[in-house]
C-alpha positions in Angstrom: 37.7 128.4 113.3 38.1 126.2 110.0 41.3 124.1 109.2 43.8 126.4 106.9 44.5 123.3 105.4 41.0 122.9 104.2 41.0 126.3 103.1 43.5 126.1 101.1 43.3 122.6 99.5 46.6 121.3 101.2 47.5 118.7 102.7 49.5 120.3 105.5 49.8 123.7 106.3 52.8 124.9 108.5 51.7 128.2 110.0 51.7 130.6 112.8 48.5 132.0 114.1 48.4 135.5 114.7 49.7 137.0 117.9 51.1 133.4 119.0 54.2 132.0 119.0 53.3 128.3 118.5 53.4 126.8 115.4 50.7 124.5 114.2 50.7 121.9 111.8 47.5 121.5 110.5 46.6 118.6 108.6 42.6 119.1 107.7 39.2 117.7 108.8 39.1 114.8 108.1 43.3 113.5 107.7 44.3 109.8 107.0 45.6 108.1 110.1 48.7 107.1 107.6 49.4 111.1 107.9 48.6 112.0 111.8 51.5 108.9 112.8 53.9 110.1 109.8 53.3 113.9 111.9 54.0 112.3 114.7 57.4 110.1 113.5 58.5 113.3 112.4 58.3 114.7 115.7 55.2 116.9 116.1 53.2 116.8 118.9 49.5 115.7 118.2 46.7 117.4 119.8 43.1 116.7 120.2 39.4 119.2 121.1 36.2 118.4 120.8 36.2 116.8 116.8 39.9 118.9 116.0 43.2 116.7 115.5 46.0 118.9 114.8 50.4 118.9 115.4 52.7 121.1 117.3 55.9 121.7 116.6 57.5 121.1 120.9 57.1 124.5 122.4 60.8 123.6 124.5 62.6 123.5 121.8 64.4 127.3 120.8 62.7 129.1 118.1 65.4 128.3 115.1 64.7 124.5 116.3 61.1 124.8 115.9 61.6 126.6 112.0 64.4 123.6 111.3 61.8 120.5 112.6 59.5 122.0 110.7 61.4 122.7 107.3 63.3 119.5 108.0 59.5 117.5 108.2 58.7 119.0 104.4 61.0 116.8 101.9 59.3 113.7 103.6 55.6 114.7 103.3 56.2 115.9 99.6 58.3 112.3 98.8 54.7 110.8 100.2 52.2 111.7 98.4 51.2 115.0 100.7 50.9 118.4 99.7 52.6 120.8 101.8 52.8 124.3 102.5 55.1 126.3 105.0 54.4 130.3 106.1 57.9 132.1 104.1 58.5 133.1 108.0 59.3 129.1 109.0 61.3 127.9 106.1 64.8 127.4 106.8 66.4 127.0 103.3 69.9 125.2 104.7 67.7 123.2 106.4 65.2 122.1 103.6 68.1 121.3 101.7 70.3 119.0 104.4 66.7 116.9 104.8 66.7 116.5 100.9 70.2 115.0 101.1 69.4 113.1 103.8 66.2 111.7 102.0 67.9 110.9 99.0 70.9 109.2 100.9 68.3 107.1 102.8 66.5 106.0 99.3 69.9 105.6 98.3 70.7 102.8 100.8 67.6 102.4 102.5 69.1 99.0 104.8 72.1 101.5 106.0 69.3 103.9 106.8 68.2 101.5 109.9 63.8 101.9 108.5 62.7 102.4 105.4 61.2 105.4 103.6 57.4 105.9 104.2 55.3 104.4 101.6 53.5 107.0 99.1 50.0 108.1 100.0 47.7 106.6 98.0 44.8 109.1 96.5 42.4 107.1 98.7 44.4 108.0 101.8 44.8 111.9 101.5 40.6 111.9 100.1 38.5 114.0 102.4 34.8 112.4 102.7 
């Protein structure tokens, strides 16, 4: 099985494969490791076979706070750099926009914010070789 992320040109695809309830948070074949720790600062699980790397949103969590980490991860990756895309299923709209506010607050006032933003991908980091 390919990377959907590959397939489709993205930088991180938020999807549900069929006939399973996880969802997956693929990042490509070959991802920056700038991108794998900001998956895993925004609280995916990373997981590893064979040559694959790919996130999980925490199976414990319930299934509207699965679609909210997810939605709530989106306003981050786009500020760096990443191109993002989400299934229509996972997208939490309220959400989406609370985590915009909350970016924009942080930018705002980054010292009150306790760490600062992510720095922007650079085009050399989201290349695949």
């Amino acid at each position: 099985m390919g990377s959907l992320a590959d397939q489709t040109g993205n930088d991180v695809e938020i999807h549900r494969r069929p006939l399973n309830d996880t969802i997956y948070v693929d990042s490509g074949s070959a991802p920056a490791e700038t991108l794998l720790t900001l998956l895993d600062h925004l609280g995916f699980e990373r997981r590893t076979a064979a040559i694959y790397v790919w996130h999980e949103v925490p199976k414990h969590l319930p299934e509207m706070e699965q679609k909210k980490l997810a939605t709530r991860a989106i306003p981050t990756l786009l500020t760096a750099g990443y191109r993002v895309n989400i299934h229509p299923d996972l997208f939490d709209e309220a959400t989406y926009r609370n985590a915009v506010a909350q970016l924009r607050t942080q930018r705002a006032t980054p010292t009150a914010a306790g760490t600062p933003a992510p720095a922007p991908a650079t085009h050399a980091a989201r290349s695949r070789a």
